[in-house]
C-alpha positions as CSV (number, residue, x, y, z in Angstrom):
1,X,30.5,167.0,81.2
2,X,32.3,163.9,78.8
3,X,29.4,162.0,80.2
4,X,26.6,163.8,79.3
5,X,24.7,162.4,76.5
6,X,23.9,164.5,73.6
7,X,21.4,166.6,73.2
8,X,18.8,165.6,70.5
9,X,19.1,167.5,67.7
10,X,16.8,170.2,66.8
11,X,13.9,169.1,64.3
12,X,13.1,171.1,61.6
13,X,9.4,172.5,60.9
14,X,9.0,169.9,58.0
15,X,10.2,167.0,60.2
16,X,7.2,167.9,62.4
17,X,5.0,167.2,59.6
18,X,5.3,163.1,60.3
19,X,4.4,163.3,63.9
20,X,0.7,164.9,62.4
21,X,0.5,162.3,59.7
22,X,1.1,159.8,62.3
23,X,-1.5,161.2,64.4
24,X,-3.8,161.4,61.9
25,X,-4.1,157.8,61.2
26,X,-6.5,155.2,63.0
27,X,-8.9,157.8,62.4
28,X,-11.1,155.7,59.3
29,X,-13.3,153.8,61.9
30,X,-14.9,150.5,60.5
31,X,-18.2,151.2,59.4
32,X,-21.2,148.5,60.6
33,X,-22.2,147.9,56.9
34,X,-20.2,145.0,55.9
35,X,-20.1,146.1,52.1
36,X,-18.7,149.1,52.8
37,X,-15.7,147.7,54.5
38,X,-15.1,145.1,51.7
39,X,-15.5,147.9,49.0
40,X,-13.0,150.4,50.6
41,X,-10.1,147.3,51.3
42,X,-10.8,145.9,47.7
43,X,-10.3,149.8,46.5
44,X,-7.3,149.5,48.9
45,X,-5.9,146.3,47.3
46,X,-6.1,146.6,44.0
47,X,-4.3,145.0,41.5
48,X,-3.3,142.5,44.2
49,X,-3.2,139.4,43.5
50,X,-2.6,137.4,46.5
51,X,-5.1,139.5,48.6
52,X,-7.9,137.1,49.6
53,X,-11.1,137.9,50.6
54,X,-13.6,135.2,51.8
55,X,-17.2,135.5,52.6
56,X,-19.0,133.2,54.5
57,X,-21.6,133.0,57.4
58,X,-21.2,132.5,61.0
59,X,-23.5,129.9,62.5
60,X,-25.6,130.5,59.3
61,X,-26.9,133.9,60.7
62,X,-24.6,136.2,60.7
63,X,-22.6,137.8,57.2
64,X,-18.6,137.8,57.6
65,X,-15.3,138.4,55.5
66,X,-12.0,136.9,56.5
67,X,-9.3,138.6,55.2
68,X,-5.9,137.6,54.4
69,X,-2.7,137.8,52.2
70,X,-1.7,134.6,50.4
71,X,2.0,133.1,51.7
72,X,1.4,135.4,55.2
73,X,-1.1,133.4,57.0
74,X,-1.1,129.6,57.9
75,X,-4.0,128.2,55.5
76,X,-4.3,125.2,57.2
77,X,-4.6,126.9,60.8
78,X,-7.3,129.3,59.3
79,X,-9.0,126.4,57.6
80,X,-9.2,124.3,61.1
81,X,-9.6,127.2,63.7
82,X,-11.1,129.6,62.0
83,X,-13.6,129.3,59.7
84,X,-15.0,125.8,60.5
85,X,-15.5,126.4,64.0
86,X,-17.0,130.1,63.1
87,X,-19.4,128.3,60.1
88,X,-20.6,125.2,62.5
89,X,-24.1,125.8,63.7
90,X,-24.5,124.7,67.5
91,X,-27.2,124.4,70.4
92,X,-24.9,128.1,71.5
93,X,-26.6,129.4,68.6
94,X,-30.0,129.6,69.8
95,X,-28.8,132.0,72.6
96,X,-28.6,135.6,72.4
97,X,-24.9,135.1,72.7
98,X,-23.3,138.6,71.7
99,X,-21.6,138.2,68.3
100,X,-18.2,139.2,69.7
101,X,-18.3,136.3,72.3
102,X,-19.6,133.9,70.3
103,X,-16.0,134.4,68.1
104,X,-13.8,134.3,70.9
105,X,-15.5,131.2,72.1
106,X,-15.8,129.2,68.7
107,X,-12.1,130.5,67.7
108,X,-9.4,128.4,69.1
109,X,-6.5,130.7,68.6
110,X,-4.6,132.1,71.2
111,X,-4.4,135.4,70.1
112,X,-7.5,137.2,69.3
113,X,-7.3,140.9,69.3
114,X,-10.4,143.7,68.5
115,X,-9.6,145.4,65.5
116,X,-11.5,149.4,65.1
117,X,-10.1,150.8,61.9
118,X,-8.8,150.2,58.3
119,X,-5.6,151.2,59.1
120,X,-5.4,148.4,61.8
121,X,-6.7,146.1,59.1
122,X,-3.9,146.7,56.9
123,X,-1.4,146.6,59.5
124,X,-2.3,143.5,60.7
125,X,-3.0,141.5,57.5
126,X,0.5,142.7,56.4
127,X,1.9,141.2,58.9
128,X,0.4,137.8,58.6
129,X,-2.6,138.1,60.9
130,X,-6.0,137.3,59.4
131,X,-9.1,139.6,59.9
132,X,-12.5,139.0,60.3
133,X,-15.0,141.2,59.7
134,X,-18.7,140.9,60.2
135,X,-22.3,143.0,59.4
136,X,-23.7,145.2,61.6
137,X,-20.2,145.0,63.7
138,X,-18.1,148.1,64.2
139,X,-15.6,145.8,65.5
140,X,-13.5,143.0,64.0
141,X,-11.0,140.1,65.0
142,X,-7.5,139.8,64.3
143,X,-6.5,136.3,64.8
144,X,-2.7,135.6,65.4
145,X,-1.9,133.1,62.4
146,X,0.9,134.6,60.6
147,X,3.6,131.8,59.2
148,X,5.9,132.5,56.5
149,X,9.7,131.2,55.2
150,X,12.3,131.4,57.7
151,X,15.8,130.8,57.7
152,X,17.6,128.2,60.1
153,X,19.6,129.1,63.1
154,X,23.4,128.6,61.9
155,X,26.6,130.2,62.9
156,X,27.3,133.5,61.3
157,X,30.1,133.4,58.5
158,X,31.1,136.8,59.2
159,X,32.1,135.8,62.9
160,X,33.6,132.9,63.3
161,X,33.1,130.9,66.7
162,X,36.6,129.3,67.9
163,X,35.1,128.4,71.1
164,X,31.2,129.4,72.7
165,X,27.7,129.5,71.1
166,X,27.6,128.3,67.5
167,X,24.2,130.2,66.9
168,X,23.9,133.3,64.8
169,X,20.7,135.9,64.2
170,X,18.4,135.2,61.7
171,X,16.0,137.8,59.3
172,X,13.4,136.3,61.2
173,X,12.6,139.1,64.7
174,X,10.8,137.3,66.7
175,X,13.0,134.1,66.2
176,X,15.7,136.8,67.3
177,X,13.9,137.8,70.7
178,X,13.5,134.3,71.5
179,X,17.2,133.6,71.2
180,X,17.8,136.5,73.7
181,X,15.4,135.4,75.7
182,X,17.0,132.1,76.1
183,X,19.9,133.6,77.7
184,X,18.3,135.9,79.7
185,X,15.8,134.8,81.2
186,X,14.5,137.8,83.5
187,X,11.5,140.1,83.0
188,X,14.3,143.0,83.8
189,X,15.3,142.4,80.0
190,X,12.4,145.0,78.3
191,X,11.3,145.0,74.8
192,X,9.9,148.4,73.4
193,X,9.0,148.5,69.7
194,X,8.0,150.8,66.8
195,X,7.5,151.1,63.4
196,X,10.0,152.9,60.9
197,X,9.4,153.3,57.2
198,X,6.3,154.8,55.4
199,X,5.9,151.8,53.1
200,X,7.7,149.1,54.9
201,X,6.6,149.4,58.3
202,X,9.5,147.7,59.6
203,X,9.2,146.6,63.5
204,X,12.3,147.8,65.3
205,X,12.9,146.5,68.5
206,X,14.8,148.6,71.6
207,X,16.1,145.9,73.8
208,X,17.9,146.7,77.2
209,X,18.5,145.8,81.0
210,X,16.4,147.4,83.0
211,X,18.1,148.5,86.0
212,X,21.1,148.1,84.9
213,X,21.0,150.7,81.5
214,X,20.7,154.2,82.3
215,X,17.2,155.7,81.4
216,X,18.6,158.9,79.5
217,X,20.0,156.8,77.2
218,X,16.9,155.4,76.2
219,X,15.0,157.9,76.0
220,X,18.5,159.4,73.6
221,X,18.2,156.1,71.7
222,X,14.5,156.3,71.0
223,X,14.3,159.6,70.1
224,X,17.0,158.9,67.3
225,X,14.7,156.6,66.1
226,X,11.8,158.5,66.1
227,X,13.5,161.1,63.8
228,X,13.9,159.5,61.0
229,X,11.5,159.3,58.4
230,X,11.9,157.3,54.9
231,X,10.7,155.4,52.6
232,X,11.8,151.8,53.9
233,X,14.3,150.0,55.9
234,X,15.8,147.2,54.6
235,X,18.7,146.7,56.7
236,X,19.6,147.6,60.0
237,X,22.5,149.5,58.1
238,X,20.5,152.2,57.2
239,X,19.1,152.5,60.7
240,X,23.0,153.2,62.0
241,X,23.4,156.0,59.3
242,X,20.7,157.6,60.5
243,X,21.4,157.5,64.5
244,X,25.4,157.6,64.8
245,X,27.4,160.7,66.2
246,X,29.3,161.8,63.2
247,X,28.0,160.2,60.0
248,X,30.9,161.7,58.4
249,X,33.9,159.4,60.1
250,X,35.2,156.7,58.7
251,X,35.0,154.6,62.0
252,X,32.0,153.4,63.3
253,X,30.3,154.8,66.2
254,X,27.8,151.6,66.6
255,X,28.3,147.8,66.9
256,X,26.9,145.9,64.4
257,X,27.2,142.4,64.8
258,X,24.6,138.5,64.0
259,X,25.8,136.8,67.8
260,X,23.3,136.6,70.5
261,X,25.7,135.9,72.8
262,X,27.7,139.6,72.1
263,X,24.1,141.2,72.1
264,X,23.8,139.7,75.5
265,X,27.3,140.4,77.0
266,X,26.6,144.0,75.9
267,X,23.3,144.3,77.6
268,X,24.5,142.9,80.8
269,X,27.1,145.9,80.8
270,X,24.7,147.9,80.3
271,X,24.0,148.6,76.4
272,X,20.8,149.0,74.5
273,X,20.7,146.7,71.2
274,X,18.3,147.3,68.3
275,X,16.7,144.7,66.7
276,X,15.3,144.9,63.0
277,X,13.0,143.2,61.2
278,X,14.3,141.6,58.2
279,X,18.2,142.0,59.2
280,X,20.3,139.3,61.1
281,X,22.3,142.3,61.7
282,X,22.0,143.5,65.4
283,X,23.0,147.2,66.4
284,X,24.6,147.9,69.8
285,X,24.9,151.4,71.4
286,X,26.9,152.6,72.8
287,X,30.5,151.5,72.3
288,X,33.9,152.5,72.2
289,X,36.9,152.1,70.0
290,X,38.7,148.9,71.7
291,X,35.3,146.8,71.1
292,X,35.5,146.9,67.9
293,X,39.0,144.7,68.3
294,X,37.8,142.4,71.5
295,X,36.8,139.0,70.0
296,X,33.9,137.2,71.5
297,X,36.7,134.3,72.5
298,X,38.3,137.0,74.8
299,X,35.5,136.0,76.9
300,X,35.7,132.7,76.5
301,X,39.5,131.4,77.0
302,X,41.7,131.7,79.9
303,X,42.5,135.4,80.5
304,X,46.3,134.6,80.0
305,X,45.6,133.5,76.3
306,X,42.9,136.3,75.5
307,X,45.3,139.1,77.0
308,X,48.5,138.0,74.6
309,X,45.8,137.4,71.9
310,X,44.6,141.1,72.1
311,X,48.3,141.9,72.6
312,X,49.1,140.6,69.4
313,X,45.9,142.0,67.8
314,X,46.9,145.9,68.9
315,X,50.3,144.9,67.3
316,X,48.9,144.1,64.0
317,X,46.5,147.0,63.7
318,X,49.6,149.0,64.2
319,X,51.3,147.2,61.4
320,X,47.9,147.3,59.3
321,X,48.0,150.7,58.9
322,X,51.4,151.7,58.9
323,X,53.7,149.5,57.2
324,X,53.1,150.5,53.5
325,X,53.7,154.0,54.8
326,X,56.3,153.3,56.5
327,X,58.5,151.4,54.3
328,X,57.7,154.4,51.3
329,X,58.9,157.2,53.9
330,X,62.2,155.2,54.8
331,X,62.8,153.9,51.4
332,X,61.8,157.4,49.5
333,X,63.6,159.6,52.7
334,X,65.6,157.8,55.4
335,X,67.7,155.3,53.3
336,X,70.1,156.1,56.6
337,X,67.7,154.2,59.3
338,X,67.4,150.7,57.2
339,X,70.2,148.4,57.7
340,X,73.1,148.6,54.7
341,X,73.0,144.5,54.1
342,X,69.1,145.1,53.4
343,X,69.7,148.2,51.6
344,X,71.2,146.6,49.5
345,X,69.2,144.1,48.9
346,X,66.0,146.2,48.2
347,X,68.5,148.3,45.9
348,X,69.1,145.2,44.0
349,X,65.9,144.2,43.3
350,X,64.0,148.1,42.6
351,X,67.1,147.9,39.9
352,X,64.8,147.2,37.1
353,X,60.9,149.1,38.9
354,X,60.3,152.0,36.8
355,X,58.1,153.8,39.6
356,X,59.4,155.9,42.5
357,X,58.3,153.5,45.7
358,X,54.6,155.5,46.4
359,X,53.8,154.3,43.2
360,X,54.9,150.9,43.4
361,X,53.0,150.4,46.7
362,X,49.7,152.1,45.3
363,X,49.8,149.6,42.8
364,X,49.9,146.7,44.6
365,X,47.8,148.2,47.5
366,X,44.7,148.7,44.9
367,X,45.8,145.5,43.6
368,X,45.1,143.3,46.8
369,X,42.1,145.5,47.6
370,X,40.6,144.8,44.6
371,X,41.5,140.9,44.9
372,X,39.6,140.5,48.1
373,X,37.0,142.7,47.4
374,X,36.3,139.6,44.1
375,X,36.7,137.5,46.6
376,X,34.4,138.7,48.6
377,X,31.5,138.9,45.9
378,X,32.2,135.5,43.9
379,X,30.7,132.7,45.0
380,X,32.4,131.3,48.0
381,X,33.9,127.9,46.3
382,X,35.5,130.2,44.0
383,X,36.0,133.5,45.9
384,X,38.6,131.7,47.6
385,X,40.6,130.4,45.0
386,X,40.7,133.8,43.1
387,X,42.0,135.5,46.2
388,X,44.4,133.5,47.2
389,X,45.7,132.2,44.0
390,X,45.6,135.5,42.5
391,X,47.5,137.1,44.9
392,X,50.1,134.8,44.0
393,X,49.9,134.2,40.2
394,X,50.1,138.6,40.3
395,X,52.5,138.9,42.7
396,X,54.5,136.4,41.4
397,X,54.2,138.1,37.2
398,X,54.5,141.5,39.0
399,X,58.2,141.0,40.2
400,X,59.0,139.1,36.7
401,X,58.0,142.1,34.9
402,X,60.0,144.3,37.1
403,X,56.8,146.5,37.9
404,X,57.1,146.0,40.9
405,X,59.7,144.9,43.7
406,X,59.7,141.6,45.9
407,X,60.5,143.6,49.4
408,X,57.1,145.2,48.0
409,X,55.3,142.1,47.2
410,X,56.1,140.8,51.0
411,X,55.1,144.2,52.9
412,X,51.8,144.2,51.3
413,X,51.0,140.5,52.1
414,X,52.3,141.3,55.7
415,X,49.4,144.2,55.9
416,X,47.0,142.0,54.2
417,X,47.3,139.3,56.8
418,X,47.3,142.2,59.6
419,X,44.1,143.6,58.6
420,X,42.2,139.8,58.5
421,X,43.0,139.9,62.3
422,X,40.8,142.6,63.6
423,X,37.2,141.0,64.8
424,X,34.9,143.5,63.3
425,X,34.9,144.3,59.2
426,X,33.6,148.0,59.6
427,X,37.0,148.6,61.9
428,X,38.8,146.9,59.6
429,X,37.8,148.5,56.4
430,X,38.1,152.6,58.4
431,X,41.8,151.5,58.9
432,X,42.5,149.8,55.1
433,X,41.2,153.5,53.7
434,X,43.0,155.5,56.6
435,X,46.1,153.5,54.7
436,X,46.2,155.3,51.7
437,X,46.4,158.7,53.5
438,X,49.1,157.7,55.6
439,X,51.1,156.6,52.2
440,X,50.4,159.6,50.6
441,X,51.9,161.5,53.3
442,X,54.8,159.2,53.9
443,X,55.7,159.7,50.4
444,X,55.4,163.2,50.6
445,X,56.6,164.1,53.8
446,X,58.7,161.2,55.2
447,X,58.4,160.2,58.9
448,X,57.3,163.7,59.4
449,X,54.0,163.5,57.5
450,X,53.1,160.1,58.8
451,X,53.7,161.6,62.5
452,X,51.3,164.4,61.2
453,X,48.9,161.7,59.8
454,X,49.1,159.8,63.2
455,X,48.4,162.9,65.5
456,X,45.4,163.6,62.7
457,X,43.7,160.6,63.6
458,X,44.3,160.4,67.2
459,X,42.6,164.1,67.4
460,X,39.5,162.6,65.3
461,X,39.4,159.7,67.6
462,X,39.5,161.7,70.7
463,X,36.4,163.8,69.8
464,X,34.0,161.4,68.6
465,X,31.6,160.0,70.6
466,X,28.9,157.3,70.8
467,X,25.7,158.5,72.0
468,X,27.6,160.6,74.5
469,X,30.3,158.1,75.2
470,X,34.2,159.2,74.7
471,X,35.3,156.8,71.5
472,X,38.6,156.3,73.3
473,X,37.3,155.3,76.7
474,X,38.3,154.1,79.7
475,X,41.7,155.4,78.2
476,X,40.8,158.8,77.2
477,X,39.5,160.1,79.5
478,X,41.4,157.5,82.0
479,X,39.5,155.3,84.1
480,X,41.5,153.2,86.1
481,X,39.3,150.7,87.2
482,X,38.3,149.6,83.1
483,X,41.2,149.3,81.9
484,X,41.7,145.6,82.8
485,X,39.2,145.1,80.4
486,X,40.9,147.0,77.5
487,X,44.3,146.2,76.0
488,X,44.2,143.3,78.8
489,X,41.8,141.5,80.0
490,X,41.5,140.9,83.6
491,X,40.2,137.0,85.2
492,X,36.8,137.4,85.1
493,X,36.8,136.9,89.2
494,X,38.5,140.7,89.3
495,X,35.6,142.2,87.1
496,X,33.2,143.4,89.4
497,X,32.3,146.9,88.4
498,X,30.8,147.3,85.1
499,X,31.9,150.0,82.7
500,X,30.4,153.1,83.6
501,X,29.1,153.8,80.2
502,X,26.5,157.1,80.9
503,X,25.0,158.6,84.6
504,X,23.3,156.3,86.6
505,X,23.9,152.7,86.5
506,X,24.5,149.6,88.1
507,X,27.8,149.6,89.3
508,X,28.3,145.6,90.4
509,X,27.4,142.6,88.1
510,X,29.0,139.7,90.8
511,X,30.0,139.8,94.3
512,X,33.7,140.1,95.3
513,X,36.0,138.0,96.9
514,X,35.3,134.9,94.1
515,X,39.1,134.3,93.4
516,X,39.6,130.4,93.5
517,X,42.1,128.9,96.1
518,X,43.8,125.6,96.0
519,X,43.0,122.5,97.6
520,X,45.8,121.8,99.9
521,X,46.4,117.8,100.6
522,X,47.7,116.8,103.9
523,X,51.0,116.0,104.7
């Protein structure tokens, strides 16, 4: 069935080996003697400097530890809520208040949570979360004080906002799950979570609809997760390496993008996004080829203008990756199909190029790429300036020398400008290397190779898949009733039906008959 998802791969016997290491922690209970437990997470912490470890006594009576990392918990909070309350001695004290109940009385935090094992320790003072331990206890207190630097909330630079939300994702995950919690604001939107990385411990969040995603792939999407085993994630980049289809094609096979309010359109089709500690970069599964060119403003304008936007869009793509090739197979092969007034003109000025036309575009092709590429790393007062003035100043010296030719100069800035146009940069840079292919063949082969290169890469396209889905769907296979939402885009009173993405699902996000009629005024 094309709508089957896949089946997990099979783990290897080595692969098992993390499930049993996983298994075998939380298994180093804390012990009652309060020494021991400061002995074994001063072992633990050595050589670290900004592990702090403060004894006191609580009420005067009973021997403690609070435990903490420096720049994770809020010193002032722990100062206040914690430990004066804890050190006061009160009338309370004279009762044979258990010791347990006596800290979540004095301690005015919110969240207090038991802690049973070193391992819990760790985790929880690595995240920010203070511990207190005390003698004769097997049982200690987390208490939910973790504050560190955060970035603002600011509109992404990597997606522009014409017109909607000016708000972008932040490294900060729980700031994240707040902003989609702002937009949707029903306990049907679940949050499951798990840790990824030996050293790291990363929190990765699975975020989805419930009731309106389909469970398989959930289940699909978490036990992608649970597979892989590393070191440390540090972006949610390496995640998508780890989980996509067919690591080895150049498109992508998952969304990436730092907008809540894409995250949120996709989930309310029925999606699953992952969220990642540490990256503003969210991950959205599964997805097809024409998402990657649908701009968030699609959603946003008046269908008219967002269908002959997107229109235009499939044009350039088109002319993104095959105008270089195109104009080596015509100029190198079929001199008979360009017009003799501009054959002439081209034959003019390649009078004084020295390379056949394959080379000529290679050069400038690396050229540009290599131009916006500097551009892209420089700082962004002056990445700007180098790409756009270099361009020029090269260009411009390039056809003075007679290295290369001006028709040459102009179809490379035409392809340039084509390939700014497409929404999403991992799209946009698959097609800028399936370019040089295509040139190679048109150079080689003429019209006939670039057919050949063509037919290549719509074969590739129609056997990938995203966790199950066909890349080319609702065209391929056809599916009638999604296609005004593809190279058109439909008024948003005719989308009823939501794209049926896996098995079960939702099928209706609003009700029908919403088209608006005029106001007629008497005669």
């Amino acid at each position: 069935m094309a709508w089957n998802l896949l089946k997990p791969k099979k783990q290897k016997k080595k692969k098992k080996q993390t499930a049993t290491k996983q298994s075998k922690q939380g298994q180093n209970p804390l012990s009652t003697n309060l020494s021991d437990n400061k002995n074994q997470l001063r072992s633990i912490y050595q050589d670290c400097s900004d592990f702090i470890l403060r004894s006191f006594m609580i009420s005067g009576k009973h021997q403690a530890i609070l435990i903490y990392m420096d720049g994770l918990s809020n010193r002032e909070e722990i100062d206040d809520n914690v430990l004066s309350p804890l050190m006061v001695k009160t009338q309370e004290d004279q009762s044979d208040l258990q010791i347990d109940k006596l800290i979540k009385n004095r301690v005015s935090i919110s969240d207090v949570k038991e802690v049973k094992t070193i391992e819990d320790c760790i985790q929880l003072i690595s995240s920010g979360n203070p511990v207190v331990l005390v003698n004769n206890s097997k049982t200690g207190f987390s208490v939910g004080l973790p504050q560190w630097e955060k970035r603002s909330i600011e509109a992404p630079e990597a997606e522009k906002a014409i017109r909607g939300p000016r708000e972008g994702f932040v490294e900060t995950l729980a700031v994240n799950i707040s902003m989609l919690r702002r937009k949707i604001r029903s306990p049907k939107l679940k949050m499951q979570s798990m840790e990824i990385g030996r050293y790291t411990k990363t929190n990765v969040i699975i975020t989805y609809i419930d009731g309106v995603v389909d469970k398989t792939l959930v289940e699909e999407v978490e036990n992608r997760l649970k597979r892989i085993d590393i070191d440390g994630i540090l972006d949610s980049g390496v995640i998508e390496e780890f989980i996509e289809d067919n690591p080895y094609s150049p498109f992508p096979q998952i969304l990436e993008t730092e907008r809540p309010d894409t995250v949120t359109g996709n989930l309310l089709e029925g999606r699953i996004a992952i969220l990642v500690d540490g990256s503003p970069s969210a991950l959205i599964v599964p997805i097809t080829f024409y998402s990657f060119l649908q701009a968030n403003e699609d959603y946003y304008n008046r269908f008219l203008i967002a269908t002959a936007i997107r229109w235009l869009r499939f044009i350039l793509v088109i002319i993104s990756l095959l105008l270089p090739s195109l104009y080596v197979a015509l100029l190198t092969f079929h001199q008979e199909m360009i017009p003799t007034a501009l054959l002439i003109s081209m034959a003019s000025s390649r009078e004084q190029v020295p390379f056949p036309a394959i080379v000529e575009v290679l050069i400038m092709e690396i050229t540009f790429e290599a131009l916006r590429e500097a551009g892209l790393r420089l700082p962004k007062q002056i990445g700007s300036a180098v790409s756009i003035v270099g361009a020029l100043v090269i260009g411009e010296s390039a056809v003075s020398a007679g290295i290369v030719s001006a028709p040459m100069v102009i179809v490379v800035a035409i392809t340039g400008i084509a390939s700014f146009t497409i929404p999403r940069y991992s799209a946009a840079i698959a097609l800028r290397m399936l370019r040089f292919p295509l040139i190679f063949l048109g150079g080689m082969l003429g019209l006939l190779g670039i057919m050949l290169g063509i037919i290549m890469v719509i074969v590739h396209l129609s056997t990938l898949r995203s966790f199950g889905v066909p890349y080319l769907s609702p065209m391929a296979p056809m599916k009638y009733s999604e296609i005004k939402d593809t190279m058109m885009r439909a008024p948003w009173w005719k989308l009823n039906k939501r794209p049926h993405l896996t098995g079960e699902y939702n099928e209706y996000r609003q009700s029908s008959g919403q088209k608006p009629s005029p106001i007629r005024g008497k005669d």
